[in-house]
N, C-alpha and C positions, 0 to 999 in steps of 0.2 A: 241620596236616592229620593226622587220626588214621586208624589201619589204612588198609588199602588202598581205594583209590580208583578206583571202573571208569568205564568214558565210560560215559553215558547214550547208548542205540542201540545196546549192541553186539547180536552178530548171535549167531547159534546156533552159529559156530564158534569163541565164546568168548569170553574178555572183553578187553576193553580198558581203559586204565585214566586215570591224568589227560592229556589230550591237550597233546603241543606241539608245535603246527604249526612246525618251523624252514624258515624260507625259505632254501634254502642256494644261490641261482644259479652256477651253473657258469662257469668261465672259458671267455668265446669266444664268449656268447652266453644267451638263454633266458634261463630264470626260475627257476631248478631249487630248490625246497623241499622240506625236512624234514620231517616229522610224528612227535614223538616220543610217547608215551604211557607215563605214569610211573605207578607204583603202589607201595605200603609193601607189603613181606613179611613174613608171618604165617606161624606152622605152622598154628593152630587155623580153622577158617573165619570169616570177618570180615566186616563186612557196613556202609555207611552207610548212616541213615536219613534220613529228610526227611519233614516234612508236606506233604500233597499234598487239597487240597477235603476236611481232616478227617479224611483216611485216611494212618497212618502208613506207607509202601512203601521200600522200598529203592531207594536213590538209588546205590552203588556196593557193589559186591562184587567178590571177590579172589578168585582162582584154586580155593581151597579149597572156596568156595561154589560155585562153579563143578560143578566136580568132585559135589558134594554135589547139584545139582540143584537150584540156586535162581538165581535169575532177574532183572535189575533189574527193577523196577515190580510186584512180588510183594509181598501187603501182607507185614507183617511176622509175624503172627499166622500167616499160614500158612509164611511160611520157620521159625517155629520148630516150628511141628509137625513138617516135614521134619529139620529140625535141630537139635535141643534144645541139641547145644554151642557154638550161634551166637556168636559175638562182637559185640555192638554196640554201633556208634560213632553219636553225633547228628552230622549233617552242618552244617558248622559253612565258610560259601561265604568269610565276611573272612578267614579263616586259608588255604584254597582258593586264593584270590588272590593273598595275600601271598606264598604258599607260592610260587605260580608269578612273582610278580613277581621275588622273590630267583633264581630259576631263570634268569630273562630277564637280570636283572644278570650272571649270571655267565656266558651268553650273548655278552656283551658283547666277552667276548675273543674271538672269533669273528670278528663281525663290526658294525659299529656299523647295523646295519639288521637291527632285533629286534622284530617285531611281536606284538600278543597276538591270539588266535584265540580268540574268546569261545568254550563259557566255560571251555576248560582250556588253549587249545592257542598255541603259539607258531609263527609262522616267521619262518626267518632266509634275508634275501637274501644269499646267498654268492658271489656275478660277484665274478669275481677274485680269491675270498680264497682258494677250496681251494689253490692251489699252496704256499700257507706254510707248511701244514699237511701234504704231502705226497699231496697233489691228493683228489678226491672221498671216495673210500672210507675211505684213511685217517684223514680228518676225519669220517667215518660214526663208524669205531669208538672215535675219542675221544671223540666226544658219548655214545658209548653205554656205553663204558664206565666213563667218568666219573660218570654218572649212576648207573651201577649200584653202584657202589663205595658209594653213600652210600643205599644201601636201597633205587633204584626200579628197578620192571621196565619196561624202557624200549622203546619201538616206534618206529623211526624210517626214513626213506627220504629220497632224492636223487630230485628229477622236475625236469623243462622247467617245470611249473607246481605254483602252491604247491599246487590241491583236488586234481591229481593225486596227489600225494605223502602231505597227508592223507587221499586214499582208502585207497592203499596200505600206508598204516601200521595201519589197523585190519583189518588180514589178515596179514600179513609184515612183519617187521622186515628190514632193513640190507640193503635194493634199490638199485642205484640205475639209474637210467631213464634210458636213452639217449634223446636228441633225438629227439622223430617216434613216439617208441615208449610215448608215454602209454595211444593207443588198445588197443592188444595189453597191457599191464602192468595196465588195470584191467577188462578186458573180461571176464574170468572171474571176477571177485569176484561177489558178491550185492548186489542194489538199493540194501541197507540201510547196506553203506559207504558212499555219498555221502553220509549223512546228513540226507537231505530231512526233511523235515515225515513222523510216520509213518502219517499217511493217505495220502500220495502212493505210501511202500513198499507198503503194504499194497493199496492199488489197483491196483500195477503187479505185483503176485504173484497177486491174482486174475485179473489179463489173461494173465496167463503168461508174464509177462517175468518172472522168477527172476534173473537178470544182469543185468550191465551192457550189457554183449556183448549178449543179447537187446534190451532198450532200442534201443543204436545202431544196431542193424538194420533199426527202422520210420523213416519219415519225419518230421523234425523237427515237420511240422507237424500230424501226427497227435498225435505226444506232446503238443506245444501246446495244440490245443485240448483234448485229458482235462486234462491236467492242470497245464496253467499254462506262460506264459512262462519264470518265475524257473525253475522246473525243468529247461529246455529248457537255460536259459544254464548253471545249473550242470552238466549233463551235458557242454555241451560245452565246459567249462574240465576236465574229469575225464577229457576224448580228448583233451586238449593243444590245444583249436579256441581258443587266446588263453587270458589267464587275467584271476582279478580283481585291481586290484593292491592294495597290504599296504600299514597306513598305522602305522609305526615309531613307538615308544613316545616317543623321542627325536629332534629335527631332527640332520640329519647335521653334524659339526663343518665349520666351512670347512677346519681341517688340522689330521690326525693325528700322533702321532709317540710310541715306546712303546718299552718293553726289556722283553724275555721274560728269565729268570734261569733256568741249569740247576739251580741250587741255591735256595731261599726266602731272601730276606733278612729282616730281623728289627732290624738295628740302626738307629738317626735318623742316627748318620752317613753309611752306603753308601744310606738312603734320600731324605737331602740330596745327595750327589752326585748321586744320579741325578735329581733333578728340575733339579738346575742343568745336567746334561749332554743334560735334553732341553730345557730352555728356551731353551738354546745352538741345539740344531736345527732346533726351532720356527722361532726368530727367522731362521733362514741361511732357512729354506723360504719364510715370508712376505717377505723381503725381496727375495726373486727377483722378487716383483710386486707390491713396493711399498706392502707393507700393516702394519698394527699392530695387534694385539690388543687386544681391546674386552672381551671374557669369555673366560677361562682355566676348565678344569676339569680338574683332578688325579684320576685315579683307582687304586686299590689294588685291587687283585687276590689274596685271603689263596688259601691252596691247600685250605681246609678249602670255597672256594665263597664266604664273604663280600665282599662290594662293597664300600669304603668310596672314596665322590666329595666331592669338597672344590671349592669354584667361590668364582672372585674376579671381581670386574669395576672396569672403569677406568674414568676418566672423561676421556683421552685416548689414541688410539691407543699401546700399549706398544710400542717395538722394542727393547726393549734387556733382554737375558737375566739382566742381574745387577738390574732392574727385577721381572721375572718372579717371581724369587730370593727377591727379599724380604716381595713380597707373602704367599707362598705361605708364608715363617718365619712371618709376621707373624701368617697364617690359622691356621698348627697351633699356635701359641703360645695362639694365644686360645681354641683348643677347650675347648668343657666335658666333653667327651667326647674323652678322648686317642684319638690314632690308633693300637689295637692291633691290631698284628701280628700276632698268635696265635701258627702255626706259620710268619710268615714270609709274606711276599711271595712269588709266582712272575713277575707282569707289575703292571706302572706306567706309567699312558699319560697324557701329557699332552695335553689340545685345545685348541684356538681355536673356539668357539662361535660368534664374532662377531667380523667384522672391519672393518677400513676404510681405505681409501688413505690413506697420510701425504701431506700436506702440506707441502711441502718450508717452510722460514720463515728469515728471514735470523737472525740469532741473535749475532751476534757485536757490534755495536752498539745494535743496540732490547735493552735492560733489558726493557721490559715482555713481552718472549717468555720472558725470563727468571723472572721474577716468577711468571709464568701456570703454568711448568712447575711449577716449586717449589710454588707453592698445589697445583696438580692432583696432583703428586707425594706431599704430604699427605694429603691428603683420601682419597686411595688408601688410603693405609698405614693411617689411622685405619678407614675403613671396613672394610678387612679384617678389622680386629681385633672392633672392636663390632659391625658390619651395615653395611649402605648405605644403609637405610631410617632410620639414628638420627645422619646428616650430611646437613642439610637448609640449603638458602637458600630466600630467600621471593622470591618474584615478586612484581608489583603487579598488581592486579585492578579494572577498571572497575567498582567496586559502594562505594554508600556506605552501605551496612549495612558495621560496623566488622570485624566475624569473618569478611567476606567478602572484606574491602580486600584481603587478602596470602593468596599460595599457599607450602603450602609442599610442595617437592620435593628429590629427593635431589640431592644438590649434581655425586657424579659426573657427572649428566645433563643441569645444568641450568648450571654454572658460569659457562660461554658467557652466557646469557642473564640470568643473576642481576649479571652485569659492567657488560650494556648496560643494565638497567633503571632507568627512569626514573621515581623518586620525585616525590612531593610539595615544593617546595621549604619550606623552613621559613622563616617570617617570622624577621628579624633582630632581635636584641632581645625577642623575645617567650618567655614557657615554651614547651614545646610542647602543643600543642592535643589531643593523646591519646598513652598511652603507650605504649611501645619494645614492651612485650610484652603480650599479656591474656590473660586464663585462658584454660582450654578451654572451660569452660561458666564462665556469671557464677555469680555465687556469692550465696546471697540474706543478705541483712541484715535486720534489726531494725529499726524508726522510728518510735515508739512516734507521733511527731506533727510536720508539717510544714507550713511554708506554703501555705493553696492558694487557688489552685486549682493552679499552678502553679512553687508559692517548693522551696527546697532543705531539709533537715533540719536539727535543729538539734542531733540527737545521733546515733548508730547502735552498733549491738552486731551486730560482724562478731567470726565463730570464739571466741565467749565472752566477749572484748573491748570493754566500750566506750569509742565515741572519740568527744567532743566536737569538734562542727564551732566552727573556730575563723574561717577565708577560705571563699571560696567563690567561683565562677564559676561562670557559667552563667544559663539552661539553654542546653542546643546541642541541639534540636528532631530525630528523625531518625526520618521515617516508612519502615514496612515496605514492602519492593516487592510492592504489594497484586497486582499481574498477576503474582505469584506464589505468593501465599500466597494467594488467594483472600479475600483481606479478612479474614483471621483473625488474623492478625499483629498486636499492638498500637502504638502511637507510644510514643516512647521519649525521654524528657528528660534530658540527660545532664549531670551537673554535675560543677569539678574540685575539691575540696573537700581542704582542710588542719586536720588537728586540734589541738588544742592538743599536741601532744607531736612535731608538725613533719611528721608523715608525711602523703603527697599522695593522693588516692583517687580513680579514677574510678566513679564510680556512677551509676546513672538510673533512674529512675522507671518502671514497665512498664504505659503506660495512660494517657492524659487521664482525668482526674477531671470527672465526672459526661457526659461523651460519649462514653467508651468503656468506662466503671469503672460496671456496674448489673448487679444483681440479675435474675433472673428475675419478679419484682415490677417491673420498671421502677426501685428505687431504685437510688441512689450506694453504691457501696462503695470502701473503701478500696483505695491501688493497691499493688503488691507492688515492695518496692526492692531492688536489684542491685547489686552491685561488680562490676564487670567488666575493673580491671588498677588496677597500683601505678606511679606516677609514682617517677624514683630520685630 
């Protein structure tokens, strides 16, 4: 985000600048949100552009400007007549975003209920958390001063309801709103804080409603019909009449558990202890009701504001902390990107994203409980390290096209059922009738000539290669499922084929020759041959 940043809508008592709506709910009750509005400090006037139907206008301006007499939505041409020492920034909304996504991470210590308020603004549900903090106001002015420490000018408020609070912020900072008292706290503001559509401001200034306060004074159903339902609801979530609710960037962990540090740590050892000291507490809390961790996620808390989250997942319930322990070596070991500290740690939370009842199991005589752990126990650990996406077992599949016969899925997920699954038996005595693996896509070959209408090749040039067919089997006949492909799909002849130098090939033919191999002429053309897997 370059120079400073105003809301769009601000009012004539000045600017505003990137909104975050923090939802902050009060302990005891309510809904009480935040509204912060953040901008970069300039001495010189600063100004963002945006294209707008062809005309270049001012999409955010900074206090400077302000002061100087220019205005959002002012094409640019005339703020520089007014201002010749203008500053200008292109407004640039991926960086906008990002800027406030990182904002919202670092929110996170707060409270894990972090919503975004299109398009600048955040809130944060706070029920229950102010007390940690040293109750409402003194978590007012750590958001605020925190924020301001690192360049922005920040607008923020405490209300019963989050549009209450983002009203409030685009007038006064570090409010906070007692219960009941939304209607009295935004009734003296101007229309243009709700932030409606600004036909609906503009039409409610030529009635003469100039306030909020004036507004609430006519009959709901008057306002209705000038000017719309949606209106009506947003007014009355801005008098605290109910509010809308906030749908959090993140789903809530099923269980928290975190160490705050008065000092940043910085070293892998005191930050290996402390994840084994909270994996320890994790485990004591989920086991009060008998559950096990399904997906773990680690997060870093740098004091410069950076987030660094780290996420494992199992493919049976974990209870056991020295379980926990190792995944999570296992996870930082493999980073491609080390976990830097910078200046240090302040907070380190570990979660449970996902949980599930353990299953109590006999264990001391059935082996195969044993076995089951140990594979699942694996398969973790590998996963951690590579992905979970790149430890897969295959399922079987009701389809006798050959690349459709097997699924494959990640084994955490699916290990259960890749145990039960019930293959094809193999004839006794026989090769097998297609191989263990096949490519991804078949792969085309060379054939220069073959028997036909129907016979196998009698040479091929695969990857530069050629191999003289020496045995041969087949064909094995295998039509396309036409009730899907709409009859476009061609028949497929599939031979097992042995070259002189021993190596085994599956290949087929893509096409009946001369009833499904012709020209837009009606003639016969040649069909196009395929390998499609290596027999061992």
């Amino acid at each position: 985000m370059r120079g400073r940043v105003g809301e769009r809508g601000t009012t004539n008592d000045g600017v505003s600048g990137l909104p975050l709506s923090l939802t902050l709910p009060r302990k005891g009750g309510g809904n009480p949100s935040a509204d912060a509005s953040l901008t970069n400090s300039k001495e010189l006037p600063s100004v963002v552009v945006a294209k707008d139907h062809n005309a270049i206008l001012l999409h955010a301006i900074d206090e400077a400007a302000v002061r100087a007499g220019l205005s959002i939505g002012l094409p640019l041409a005339n703020a520089r007549a007014i201002c010749p020492e203008l500053t200008v920034y292109d407004a640039d909304p991926a960086a906008d975003l990002k800027t406030l996504n990182d904002i919202a991470d670092w929110c996170d210590r707060f409270t894990p209920l972090v919503a975004l308020d299109p398009p600048y603004g955040l809130f944060l549900d706070i029920t229950g958390c102010a007390h940690l903090f040293g109750g409402e106001r003194a978590l007012l002015q750590i958001v605020l001063n925190a924020l301001s420490r690192r360049g922005f000018a920040v607008s923020a408020a405490i209300s019963g309801t989050s549009i209450a609070a983002r009203t409030v912020t685009r007038h006064a900072s570090g409010q906070v709103i007692a219960d009941g008292a939304e209607a009295q706290a935004v009734g003296p503001l101007p229309v243009s804080a709700l932030g409606a559509d600004p036909a609906v401001t503009t039409g409610l200034r030529r009635a003469g409603l100039k306030t909020i306060g004036d507004v609430a004074s006519r009959a709901p159903h008057e306002i209705s019909a000038r000017f719309g339902s949606a209106f009506t609801t947003l007014l009355g979530y801005a008098l605290g009449q109910g509010d809308a609710p906030i749908s959090p960037r993140k789903p809530l962990p099923d269980y928290i558990v975190e160490k705050r540090f008065p000092e940043p740590i910085a070293t892998d050892t005191v930050i290996a202890l402390t994840l084994s000291s909270l994996a320890k507490m994790l485990v004591a809390a989920m086991d009060k009701q008998g559950k096990g961790a399904r997906q773990l996620e680690a997060s870093f808390f740098r004091t410069d504001g950076a987030v660094r989250t780290i996420m494992v997942e199992t493919g049976r319930p974990v209870t056991r902390p020295e379980m926990i322990d190792r995944l999570f070596r296992e996870r930082l070991d493999a980073l491609n990107d080390p976990l830097d500290p910078g200046f240090g740690f302040d907070l380190i939370r570990l979660a449970a994203g996902r949980t599930e009842i353990v299953v109590q199991q006999q264990r001391d005589l059935d082996t195969s409980v044993h076995d089951n752990d140990e594979v699942s126990a694996l398969i973790d650990r590998i996963a951690a390290r590579i992905g979970g996406k790149r430890v897969v077992v295959h399922l079987p599949l009701e389809s006798h096209i050959p690349e459709r016969a097997a699924l494959a899925l990640p084994a955490q997920h699916h290990l259960a059922a890749a145990s039960a699954a019930a293959w094809p038996d193999r004839v006794a005595g026989e090769p097998p009738l297609r191989p263990l693996r096949l490519f991804e896509r078949p792969e085309p070959i060379k054939v220069p000539f073959a028997s036909v209408p129907d016979g196998p090749p009698h040479q091929f040039t695969w990857r530069r290669a050629l191999h003289a067919v020496a045995r041969v089997e087949g064909p094995e006949r295998i039509a396309m499922e036409w009730w899907k492909q709409d009859g476009a799909a061609l028949t497929r002849d599939y031979f097992r084929v042995e070259d002189t130098e021993g190596q085994r090939f599956w290949i087929f033919r893509d096409g009946l020759y001369e009833s499904e191999l012709r020209d837009e002429e009606g003639k016969p053309v040649p069909a196009n041959w395929y390998v499609h897997g290596l027999f061992a």
